[in-house]
N, C-alpha and C positions, 0 to 999 in steps of 0.2 A: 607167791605167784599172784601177782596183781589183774583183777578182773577188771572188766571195763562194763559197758554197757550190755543189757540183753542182744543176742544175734541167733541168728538161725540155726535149726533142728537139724543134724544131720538126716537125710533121708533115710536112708537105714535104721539111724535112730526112732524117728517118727513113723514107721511101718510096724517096727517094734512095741512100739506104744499101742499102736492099732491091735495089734495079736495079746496082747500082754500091759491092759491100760494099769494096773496095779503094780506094775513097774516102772510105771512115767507119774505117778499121782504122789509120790511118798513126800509127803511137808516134815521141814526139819525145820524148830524154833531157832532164833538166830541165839548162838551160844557157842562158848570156847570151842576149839574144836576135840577130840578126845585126848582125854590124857593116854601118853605115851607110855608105856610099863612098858619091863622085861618080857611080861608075860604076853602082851599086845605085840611087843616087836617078834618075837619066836615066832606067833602065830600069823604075820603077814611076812614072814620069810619060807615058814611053810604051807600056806598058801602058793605064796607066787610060785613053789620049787614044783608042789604036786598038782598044779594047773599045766605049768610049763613041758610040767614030764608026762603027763597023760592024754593031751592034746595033740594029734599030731597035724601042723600046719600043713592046710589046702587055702590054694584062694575061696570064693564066694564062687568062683565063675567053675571051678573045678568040683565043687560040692553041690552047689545048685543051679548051675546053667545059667546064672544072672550075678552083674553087679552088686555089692552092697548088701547082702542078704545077713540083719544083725537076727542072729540063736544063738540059743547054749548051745554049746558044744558038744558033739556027741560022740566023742572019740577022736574028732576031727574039725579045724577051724581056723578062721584067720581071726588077726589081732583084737575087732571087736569082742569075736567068739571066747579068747580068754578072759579080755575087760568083765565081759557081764560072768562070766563064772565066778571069777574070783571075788569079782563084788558080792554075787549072792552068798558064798562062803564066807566071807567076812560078815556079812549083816547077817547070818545065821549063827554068829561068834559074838553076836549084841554088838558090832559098831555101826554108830547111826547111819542110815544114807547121804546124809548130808555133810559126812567126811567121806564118803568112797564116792569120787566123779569121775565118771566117765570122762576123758581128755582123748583132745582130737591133735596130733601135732605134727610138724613136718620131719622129716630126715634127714640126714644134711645131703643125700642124693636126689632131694624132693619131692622122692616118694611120703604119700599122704600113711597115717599110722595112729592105732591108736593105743592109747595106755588108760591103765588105774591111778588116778590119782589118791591116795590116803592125806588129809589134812587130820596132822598131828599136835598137842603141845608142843615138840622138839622140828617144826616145821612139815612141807609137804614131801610126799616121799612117792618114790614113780615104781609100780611095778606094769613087768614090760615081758613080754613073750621075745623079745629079741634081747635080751639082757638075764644073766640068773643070778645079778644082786638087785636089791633092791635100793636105788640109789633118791638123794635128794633132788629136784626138781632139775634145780639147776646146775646139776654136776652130770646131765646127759647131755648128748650133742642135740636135740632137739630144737624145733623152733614151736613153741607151745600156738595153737592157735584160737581153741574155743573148748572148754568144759560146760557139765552140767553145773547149775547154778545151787549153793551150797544149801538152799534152803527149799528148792524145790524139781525133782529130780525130772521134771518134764520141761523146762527153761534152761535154756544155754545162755551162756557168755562168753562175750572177747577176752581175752586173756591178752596180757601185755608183759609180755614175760621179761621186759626191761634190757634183755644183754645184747640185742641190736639198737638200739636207744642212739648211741655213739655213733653208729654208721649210718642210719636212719636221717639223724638229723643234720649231716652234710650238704650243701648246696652247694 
């Protein structure tokens, strides 16, 4: 998954930050991203499985009367809501913050969506509240649009997810 330049906080996100600034501060040194094991893959298979099955999807508007409202999930939650769960479960299993980003990407019905991105040895791997495998980046129908930036979890980035490239640069 190819980043570009810094870009902007999701709102949500950055409200977030404001309730919970020890969640937007974590600095990751720039270094491989985690090795992959048997034992690491089981463990973000079951994650993704017992976020997915314990959550059960409301919008933001349906749960708090407003747009965009990123929590942990409390039984109930939309997409962001499983991203920071599952994140927090993986960084309570030692993987750094700076492999679990938060990703913001479209759908191929253009609804806006977000996932957990995992940067692995064996490449990036998407866990997704609308999916129960956990697939590689680019083996979703997604159109990736901005993550958290890998070495510092209150900075986003463009993401150039490369496979509109071809149609993109038609004239």
């Amino acid at each position: 998954m190819a980043t570009a330049g810094r870009t902007t906080q999701p709102v949500g996100h950055y409200v977030f930050c404001q309730k919970l600034p020890e969640e937007c501060g974590q600095k990751t040194a720039k270094r491989a991203p985690v090795q992959l094991t048997r034992a690491l893959w089981a463990a973000i298979v079951e994650v993704n499985n017992a976020v997915n099955m314990e959550v059960t999807p409301l919008t933001d508007m349906e749960i708090w009367g407003q747009e965009e409202y990123w929590s942990y999930p409390d039984g109930q939650g939309d997409c962001e809501d499983y991203v920071l769960e599952k994140r927090r479960r993986l960084m309570a299993l030692g993987v750094p913050a700076g492999d679990l980003l938060i990703t913001v990407a479209r759908q191929p019905n253009g609804d806006g969506h977000a996932v957990l991105t995992v940067r692995t040895s064996h490449g990036e791997f998407v866990l997704d509240n609308l999916e129960p495998r956990v697939l590689a980046w680019a083996e979703t129908e997604y159109t990736y649009l901005k993550r958290q930036s890998e070495r510092n979890s209150g900075v986003w980035v463009q993401i150039n997810d490369g496979r509109a490239d071809a149609v993109a640069s038609v004239r």
